[in-house]
C-alpha positions as a Markdown table, in Angstrom:
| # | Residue | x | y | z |
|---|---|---|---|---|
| 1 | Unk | 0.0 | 0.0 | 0.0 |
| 2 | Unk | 1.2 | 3.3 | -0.7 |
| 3 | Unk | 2.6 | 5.9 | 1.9 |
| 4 | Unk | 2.8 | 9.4 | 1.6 |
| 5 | Unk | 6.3 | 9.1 | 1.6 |
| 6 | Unk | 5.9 | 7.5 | -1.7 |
| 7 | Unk | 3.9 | 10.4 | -3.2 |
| 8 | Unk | 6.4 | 12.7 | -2.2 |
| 9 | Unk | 8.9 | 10.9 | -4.2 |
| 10 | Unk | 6.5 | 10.2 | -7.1 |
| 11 | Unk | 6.3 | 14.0 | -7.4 |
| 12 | Unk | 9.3 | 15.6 | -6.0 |
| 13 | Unk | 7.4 | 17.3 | -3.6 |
| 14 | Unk | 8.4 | 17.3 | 0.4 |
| 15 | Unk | 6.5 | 15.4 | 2.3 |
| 16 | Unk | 5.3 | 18.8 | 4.4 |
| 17 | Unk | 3.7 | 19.8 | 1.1 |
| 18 | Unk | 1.8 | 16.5 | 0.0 |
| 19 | Unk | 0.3 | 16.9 | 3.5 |
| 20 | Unk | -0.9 | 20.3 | 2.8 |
| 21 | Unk | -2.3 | 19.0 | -0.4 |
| 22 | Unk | -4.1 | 16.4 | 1.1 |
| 23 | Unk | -5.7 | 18.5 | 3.8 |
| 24 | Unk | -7.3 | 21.0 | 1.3 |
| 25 | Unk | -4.5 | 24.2 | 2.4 |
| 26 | Unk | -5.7 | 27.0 | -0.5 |
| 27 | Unk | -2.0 | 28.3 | -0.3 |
| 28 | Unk | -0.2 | 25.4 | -2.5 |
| 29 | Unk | 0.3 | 26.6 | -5.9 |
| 30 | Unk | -2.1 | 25.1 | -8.5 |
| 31 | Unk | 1.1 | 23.6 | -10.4 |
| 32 | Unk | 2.2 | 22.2 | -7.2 |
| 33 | Unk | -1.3 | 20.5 | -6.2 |
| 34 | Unk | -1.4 | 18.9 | -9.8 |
| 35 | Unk | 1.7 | 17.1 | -9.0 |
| 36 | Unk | 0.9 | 16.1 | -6.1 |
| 37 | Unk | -2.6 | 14.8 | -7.3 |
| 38 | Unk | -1.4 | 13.1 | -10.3 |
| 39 | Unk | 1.3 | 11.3 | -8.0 |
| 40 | Unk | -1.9 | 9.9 | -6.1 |
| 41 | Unk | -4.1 | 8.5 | -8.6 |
| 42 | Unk | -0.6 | 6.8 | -10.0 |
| 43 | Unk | -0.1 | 5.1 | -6.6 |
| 44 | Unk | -3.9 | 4.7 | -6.0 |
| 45 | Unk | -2.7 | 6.0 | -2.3 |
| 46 | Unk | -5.5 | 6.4 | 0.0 |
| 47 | Unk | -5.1 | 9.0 | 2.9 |
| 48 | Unk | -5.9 | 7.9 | 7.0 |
| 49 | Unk | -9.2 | 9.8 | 7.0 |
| 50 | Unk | -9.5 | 9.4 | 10.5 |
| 51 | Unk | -6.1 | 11.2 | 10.9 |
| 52 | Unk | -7.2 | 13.4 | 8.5 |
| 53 | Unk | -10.3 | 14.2 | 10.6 |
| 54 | Unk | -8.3 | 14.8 | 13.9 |
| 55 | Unk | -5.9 | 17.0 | 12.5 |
| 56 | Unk | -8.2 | 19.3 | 10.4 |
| 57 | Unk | -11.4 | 19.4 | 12.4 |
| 58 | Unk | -13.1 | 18.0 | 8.7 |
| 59 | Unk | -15.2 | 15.3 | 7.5 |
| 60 | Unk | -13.6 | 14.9 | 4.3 |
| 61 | Unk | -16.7 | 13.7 | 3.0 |
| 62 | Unk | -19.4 | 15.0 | 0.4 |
| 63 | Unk | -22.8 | 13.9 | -0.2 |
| 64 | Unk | -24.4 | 13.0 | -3.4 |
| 65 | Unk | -28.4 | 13.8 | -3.7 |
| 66 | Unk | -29.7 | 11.1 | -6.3 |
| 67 | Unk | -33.6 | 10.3 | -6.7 |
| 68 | Unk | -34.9 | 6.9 | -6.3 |
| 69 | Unk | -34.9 | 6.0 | -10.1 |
| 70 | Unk | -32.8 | 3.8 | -11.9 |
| 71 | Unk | -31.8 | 6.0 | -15.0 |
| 72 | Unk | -28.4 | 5.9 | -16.0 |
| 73 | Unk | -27.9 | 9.3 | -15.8 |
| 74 | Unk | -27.5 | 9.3 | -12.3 |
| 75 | Unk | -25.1 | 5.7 | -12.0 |
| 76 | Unk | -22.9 | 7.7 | -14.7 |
| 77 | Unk | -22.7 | 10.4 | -12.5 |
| 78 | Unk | -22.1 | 8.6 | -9.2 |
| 79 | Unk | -19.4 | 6.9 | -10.9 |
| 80 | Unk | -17.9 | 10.3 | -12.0 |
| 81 | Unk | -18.3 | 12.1 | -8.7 |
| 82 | Unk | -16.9 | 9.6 | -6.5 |
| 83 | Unk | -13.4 | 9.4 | -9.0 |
| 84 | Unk | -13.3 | 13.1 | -8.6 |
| 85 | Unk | -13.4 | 12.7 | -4.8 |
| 86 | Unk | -11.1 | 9.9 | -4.6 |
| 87 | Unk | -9.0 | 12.0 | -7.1 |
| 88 | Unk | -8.5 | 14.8 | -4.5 |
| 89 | Unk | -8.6 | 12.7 | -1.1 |
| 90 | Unk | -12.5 | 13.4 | -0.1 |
| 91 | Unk | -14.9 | 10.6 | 0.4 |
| 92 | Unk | -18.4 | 10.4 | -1.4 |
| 93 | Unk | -21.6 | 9.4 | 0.5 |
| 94 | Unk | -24.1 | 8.8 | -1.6 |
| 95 | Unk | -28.2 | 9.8 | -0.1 |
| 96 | Unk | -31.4 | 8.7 | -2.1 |
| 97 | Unk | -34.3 | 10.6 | -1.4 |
| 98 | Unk | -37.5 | 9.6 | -2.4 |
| 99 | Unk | -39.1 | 11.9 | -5.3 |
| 100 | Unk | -42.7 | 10.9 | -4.7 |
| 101 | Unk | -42.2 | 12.8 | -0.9 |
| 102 | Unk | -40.3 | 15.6 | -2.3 |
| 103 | Unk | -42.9 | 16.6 | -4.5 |
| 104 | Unk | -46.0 | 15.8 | -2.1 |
| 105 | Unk | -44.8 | 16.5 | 1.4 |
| 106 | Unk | -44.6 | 20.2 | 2.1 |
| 107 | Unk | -42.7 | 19.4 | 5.0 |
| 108 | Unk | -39.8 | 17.4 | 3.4 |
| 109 | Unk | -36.1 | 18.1 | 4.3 |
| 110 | Unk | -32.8 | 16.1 | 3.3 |
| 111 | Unk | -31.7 | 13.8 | 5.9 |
| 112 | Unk | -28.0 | 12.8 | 5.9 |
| 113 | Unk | -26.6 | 9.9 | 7.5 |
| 114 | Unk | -23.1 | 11.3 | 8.3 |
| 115 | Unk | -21.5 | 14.5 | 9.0 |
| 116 | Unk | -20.5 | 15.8 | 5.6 |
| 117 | Unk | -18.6 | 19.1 | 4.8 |
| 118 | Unk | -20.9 | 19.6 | 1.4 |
| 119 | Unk | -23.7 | 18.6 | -1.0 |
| 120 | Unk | -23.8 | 18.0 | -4.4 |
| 121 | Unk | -26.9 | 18.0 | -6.0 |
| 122 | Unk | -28.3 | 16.9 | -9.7 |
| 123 | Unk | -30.5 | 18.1 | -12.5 |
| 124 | Unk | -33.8 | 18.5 | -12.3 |
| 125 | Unk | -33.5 | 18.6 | -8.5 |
| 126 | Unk | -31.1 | 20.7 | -8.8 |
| 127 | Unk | -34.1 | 24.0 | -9.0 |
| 128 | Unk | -36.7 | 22.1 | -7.0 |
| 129 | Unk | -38.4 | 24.9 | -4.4 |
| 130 | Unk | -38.3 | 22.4 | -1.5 |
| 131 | Unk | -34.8 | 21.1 | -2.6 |
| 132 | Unk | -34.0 | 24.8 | -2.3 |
| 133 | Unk | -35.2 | 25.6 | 1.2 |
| 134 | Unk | -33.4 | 22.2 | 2.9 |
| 135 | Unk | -30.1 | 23.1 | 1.3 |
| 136 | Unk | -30.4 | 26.5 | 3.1 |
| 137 | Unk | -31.9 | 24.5 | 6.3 |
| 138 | Unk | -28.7 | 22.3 | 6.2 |
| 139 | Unk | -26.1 | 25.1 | 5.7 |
| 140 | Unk | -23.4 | 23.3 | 4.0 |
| 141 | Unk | -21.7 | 24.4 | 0.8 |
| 142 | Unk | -23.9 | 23.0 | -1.9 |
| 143 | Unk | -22.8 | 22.7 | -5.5 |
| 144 | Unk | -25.8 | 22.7 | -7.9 |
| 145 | Unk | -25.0 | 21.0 | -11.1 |
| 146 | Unk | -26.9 | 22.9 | -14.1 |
| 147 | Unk | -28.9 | 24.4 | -11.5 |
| 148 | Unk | -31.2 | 27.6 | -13.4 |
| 149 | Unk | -33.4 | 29.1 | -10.8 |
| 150 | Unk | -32.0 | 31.5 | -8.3 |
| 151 | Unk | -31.6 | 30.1 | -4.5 |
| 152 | Unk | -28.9 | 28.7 | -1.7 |
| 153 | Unk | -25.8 | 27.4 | -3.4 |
| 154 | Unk | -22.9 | 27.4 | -6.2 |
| 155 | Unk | -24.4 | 26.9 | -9.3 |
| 156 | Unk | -22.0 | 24.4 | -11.9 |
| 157 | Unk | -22.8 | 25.6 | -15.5 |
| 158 | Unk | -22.8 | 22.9 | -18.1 |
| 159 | Unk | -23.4 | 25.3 | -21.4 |
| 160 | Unk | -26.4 | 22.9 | -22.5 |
| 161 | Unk | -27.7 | 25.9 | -24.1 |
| 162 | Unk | -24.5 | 26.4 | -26.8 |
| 163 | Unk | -24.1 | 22.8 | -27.5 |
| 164 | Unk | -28.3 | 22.3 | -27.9 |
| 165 | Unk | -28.0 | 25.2 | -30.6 |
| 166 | Unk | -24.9 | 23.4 | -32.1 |
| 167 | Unk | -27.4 | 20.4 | -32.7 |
| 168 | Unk | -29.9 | 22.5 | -34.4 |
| 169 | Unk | -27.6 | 24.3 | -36.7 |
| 170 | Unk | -27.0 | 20.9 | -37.8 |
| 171 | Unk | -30.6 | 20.2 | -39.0 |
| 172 | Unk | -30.3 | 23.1 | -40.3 |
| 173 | Unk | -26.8 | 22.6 | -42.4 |
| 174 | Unk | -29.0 | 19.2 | -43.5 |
| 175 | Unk | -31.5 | 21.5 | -45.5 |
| 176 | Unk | -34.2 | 21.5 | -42.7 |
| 177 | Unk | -36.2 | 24.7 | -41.5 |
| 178 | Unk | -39.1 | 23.4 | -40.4 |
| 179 | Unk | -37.9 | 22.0 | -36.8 |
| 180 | Unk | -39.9 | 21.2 | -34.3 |
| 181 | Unk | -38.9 | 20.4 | -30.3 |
| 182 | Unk | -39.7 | 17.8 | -27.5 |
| 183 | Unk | -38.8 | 20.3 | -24.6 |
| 184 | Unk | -38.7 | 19.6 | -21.1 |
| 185 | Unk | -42.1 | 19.9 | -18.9 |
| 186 | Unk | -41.6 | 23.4 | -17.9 |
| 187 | Unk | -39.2 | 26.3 | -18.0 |
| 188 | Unk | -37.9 | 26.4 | -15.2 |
| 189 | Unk | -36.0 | 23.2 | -15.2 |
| 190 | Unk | -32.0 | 22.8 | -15.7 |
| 191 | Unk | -32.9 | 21.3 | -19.2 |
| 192 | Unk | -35.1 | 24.7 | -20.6 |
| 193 | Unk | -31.4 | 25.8 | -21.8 |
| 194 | Unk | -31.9 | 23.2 | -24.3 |
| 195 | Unk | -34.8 | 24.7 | -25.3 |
| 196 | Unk | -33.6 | 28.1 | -25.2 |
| 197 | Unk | -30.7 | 26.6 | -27.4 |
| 198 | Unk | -32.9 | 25.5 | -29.9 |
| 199 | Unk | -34.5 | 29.0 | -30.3 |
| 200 | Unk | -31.2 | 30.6 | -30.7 |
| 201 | Unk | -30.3 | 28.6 | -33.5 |
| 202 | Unk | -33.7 | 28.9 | -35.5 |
| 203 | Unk | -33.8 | 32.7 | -34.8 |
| 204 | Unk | -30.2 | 33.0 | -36.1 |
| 205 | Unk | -30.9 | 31.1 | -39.3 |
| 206 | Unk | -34.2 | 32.8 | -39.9 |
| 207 | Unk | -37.0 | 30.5 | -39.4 |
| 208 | Unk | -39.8 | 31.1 | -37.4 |
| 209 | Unk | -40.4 | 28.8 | -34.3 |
| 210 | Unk | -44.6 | 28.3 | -34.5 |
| 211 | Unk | -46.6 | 27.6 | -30.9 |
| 212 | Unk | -47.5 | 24.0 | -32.1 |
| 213 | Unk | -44.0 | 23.3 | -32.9 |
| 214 | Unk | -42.6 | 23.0 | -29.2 |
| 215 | Unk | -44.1 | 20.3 | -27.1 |
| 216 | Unk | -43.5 | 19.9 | -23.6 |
| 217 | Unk | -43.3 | 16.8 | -22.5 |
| 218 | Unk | -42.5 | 14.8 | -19.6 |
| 219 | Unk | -39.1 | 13.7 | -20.9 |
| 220 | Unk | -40.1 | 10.2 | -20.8 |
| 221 | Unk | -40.6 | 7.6 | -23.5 |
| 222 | Unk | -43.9 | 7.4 | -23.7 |
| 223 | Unk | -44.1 | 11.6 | -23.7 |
| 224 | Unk | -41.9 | 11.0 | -26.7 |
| 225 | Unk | -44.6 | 9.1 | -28.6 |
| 226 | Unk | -47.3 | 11.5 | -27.5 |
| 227 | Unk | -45.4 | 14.8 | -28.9 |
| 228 | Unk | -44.8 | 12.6 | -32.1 |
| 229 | Unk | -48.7 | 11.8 | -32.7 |
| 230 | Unk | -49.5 | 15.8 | -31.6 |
| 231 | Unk | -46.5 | 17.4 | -34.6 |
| 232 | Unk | -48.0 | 14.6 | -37.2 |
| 233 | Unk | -51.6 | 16.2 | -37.0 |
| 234 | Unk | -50.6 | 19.7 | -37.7 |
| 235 | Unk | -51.3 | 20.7 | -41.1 |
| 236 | Unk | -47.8 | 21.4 | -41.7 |
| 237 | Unk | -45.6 | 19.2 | -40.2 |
| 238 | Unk | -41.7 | 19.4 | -38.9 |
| 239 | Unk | -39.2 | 17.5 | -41.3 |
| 240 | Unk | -37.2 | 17.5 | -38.4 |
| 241 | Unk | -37.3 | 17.1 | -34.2 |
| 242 | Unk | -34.9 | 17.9 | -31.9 |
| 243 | Unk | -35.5 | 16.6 | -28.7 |
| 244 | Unk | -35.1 | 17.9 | -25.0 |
| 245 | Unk | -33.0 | 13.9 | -24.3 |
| 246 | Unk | -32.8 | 10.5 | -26.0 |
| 247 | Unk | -36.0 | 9.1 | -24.3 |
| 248 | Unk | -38.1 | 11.7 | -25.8 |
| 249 | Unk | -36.5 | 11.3 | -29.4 |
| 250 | Unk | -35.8 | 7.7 | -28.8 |
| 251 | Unk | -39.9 | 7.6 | -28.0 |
| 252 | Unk | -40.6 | 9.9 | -31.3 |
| 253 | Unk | -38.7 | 8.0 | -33.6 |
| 254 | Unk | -40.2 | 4.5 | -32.6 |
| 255 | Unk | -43.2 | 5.8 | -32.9 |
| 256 | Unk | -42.7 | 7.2 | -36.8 |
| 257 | Unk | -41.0 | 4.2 | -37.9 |
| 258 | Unk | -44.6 | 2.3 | -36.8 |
| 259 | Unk | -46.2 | 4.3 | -38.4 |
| 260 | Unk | -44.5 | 4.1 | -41.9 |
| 261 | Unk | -41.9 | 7.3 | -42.1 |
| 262 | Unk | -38.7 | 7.0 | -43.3 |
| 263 | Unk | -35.7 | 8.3 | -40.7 |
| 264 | Unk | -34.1 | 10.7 | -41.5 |
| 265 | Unk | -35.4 | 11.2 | -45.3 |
| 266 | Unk | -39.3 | 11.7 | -44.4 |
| 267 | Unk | -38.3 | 13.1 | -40.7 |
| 268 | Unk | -34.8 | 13.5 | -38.8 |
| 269 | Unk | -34.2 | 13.0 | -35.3 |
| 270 | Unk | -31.9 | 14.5 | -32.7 |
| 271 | Unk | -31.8 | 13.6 | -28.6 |
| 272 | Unk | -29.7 | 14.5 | -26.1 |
| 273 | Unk | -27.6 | 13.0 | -23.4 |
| 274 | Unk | -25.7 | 9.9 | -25.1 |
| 275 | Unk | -27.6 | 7.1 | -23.7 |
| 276 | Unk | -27.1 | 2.9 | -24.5 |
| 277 | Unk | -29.8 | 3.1 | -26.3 |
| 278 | Unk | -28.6 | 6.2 | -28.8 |
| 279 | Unk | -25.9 | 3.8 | -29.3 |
| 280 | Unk | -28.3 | 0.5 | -30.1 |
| 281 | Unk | -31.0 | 2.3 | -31.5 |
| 282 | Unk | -32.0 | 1.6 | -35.5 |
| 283 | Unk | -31.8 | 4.1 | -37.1 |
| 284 | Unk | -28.8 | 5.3 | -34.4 |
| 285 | Unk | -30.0 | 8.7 | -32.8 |
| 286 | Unk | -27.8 | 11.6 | -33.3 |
| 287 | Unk | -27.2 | 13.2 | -29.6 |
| 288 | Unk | -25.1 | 15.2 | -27.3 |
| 289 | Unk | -22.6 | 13.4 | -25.1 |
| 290 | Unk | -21.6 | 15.5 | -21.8 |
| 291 | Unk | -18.5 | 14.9 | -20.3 |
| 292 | Unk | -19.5 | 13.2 | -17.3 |
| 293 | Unk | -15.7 | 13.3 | -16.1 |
| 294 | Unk | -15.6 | 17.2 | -16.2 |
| 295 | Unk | -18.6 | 17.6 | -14.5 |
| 296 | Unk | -18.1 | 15.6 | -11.9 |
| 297 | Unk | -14.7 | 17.4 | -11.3 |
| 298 | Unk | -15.6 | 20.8 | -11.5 |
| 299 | Unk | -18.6 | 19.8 | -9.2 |
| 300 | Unk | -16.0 | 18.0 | -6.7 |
| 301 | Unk | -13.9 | 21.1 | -6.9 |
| 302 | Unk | -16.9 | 23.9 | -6.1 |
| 303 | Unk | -17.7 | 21.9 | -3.7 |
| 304 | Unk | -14.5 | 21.9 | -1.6 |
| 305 | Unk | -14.0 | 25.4 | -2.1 |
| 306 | Unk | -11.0 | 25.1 | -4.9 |
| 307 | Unk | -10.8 | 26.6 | -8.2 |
| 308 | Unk | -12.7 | 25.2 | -11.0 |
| 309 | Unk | -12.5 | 25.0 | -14.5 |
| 310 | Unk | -16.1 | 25.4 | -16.1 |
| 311 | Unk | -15.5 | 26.7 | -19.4 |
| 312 | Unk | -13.4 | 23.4 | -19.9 |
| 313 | Unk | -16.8 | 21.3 | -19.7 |
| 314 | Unk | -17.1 | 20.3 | -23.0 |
| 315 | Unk | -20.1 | 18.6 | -24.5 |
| 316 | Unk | -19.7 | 16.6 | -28.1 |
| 317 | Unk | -22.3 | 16.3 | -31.0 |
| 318 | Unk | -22.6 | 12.5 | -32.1 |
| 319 | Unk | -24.2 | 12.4 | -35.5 |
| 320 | Unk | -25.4 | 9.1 | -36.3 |
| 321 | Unk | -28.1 | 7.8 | -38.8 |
| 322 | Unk | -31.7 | 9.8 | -37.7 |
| 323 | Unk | -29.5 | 12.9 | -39.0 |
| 324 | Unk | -27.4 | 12.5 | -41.7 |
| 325 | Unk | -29.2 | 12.8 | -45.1 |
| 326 | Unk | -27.8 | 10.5 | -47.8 |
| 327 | Unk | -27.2 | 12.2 | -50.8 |
């Protein structure tokens, strides 16, 4: 097992300065700390937390907020957060809170099961009123990842809005001006930047956005199917639908192929989010892929009070078959 004797010598750094490192001091120089850091994940090396603790007076330890639901989103994300926090020598605890008793019970409130130092907390829950109010009842330092709405907490931007206008330019550059858009249930969710993405590109390229053209939906599969029937009785239809995430296109497109259109040469398709079943889809779903890494790194970092790096969160376009016209 490594020692922090062997960090040191991993990264020519004293000892006295690995330790400082280790115990969060602000005062080590950013090109120091990275040393040090990338020293540790080499050498896997796991600091004594409890003499961590005793030293420091702190936890080391940050808490996840997740819902009870199994989407993938939020394994991804677990998986992400808890490298970053291994990464820089914190501990991840990870809370499930039940989303049927957030939404009903005026009276909820988080309950944590240890004595953590900060909260990190995930999109759409992220702008939830009664999320919100227990964050401030709690009092820790709370990281809100793509978090919209005003309220208690650091805010971690993800730029969903520039990379959802990216994807629309892209029907666009495939000779499309008549786009419709699956948007998230409301606008004051983390994913109405999508929406507001999709405006900017239309509006830059000219073409007119009509009412019956946006859909909200409830991000779900079957909403997907829904907002499909609802653009194919207008009496003139979208060639093309971008969609707030890959359920709601995923959900869309299933639903054309049934009923005879041709993807992408009658209608084209675009989601969001990169999910397994982009990937095994047929036709394959153009989509964004965020970089869960980045996220979860930046979000570590807000959250321990160190410098972050959001404008190096990158999302990437994946064009696949419910885009790409053939010629």
């Amino acid at each position: 097992m490594a020692t922090i004797k062997d960090v040191a010598e991993r990264s020519g750094i004293s000892i006295k300065t690995v330790s400082r490192v280790i115990n969060g001091a602000q005062t080590v120089r950013p090109n120091i700390r990275a040393k040090v850091e990338q020293a540790i994940r080499a050498l896997n090396y796991v600091p004594a937390l409890a003499a961590r603790q005793l030293v420091t007076g702190r936890n080391f330890i940050i808490v996840l907020l997740v819902p009870d639901a199994a989407h993938w989103y939020y394994s991804r994300m677990v998986l992400a957060i808890a490298q970053a926090c291994r990464s820089v020598g914190w501990h991840l605890v990870v809370e499930v809170f039940e989303r049927a008793a957030l939404e009903e019970d005026e009276g909820w409130s988080i309950g944590l099961s240890c004595n953590a130092d900060a909260v990190i907390v995930l999109p759409p829950w992220a702008d939830h009123p009664r999320m919100l109010q227990s964050l401030a009842a709690l009092g820790l330092p709370a990281v809100r990842v793509a978090g919209r709405s005003p309220g208690y907490g650091a805010v971690l931007d993800v730029h969903d809005r520039a990379i959802s206008r990216q994807m629309v330019e892209h029907l666009i550059a495939q000779g499309h001006e008549r786009i419709a858009m699956i948007a998230p249930p409301n606008d004051r969710v983390s994913s109405e930047e999508r929406h507001l993405g999709y405006r900017d590109a239309m509006m830059a390229a000219g073409h007119r956005v009509p009412d019956a053209f946006v859909i909200r939906s409830n991000m779900l599969f079957e909403g997907g199917v829904d907002a499909f029937r609802q653009l194919m009785s207008l009496p003139v239809r979208p060639t093309a639908i971008f969609a707030v995430n890959d359920s709601s296109a995923l959900g869309a497109m299933t639903t054309a192929l049934r009923l005879g259109y041709r993807v992408p040469r009658d209608i084209a398709f675009a989601g969001f989010d990169n999910s397994p079943e982009s990937m095994s889809s047929y036709p394959s779903l153009s989509t964004v892929a965020q970089s869960f890494d980045t996220i979860g790194r930046n979000a570590v970092l807000m959250a321990i009070g160190r410098t972050s790096d959001e404008e190096g969160i990158q999302s990437e376009i994946i064009l696949r078959e419910s885009s790409l016209c053939s010629s």
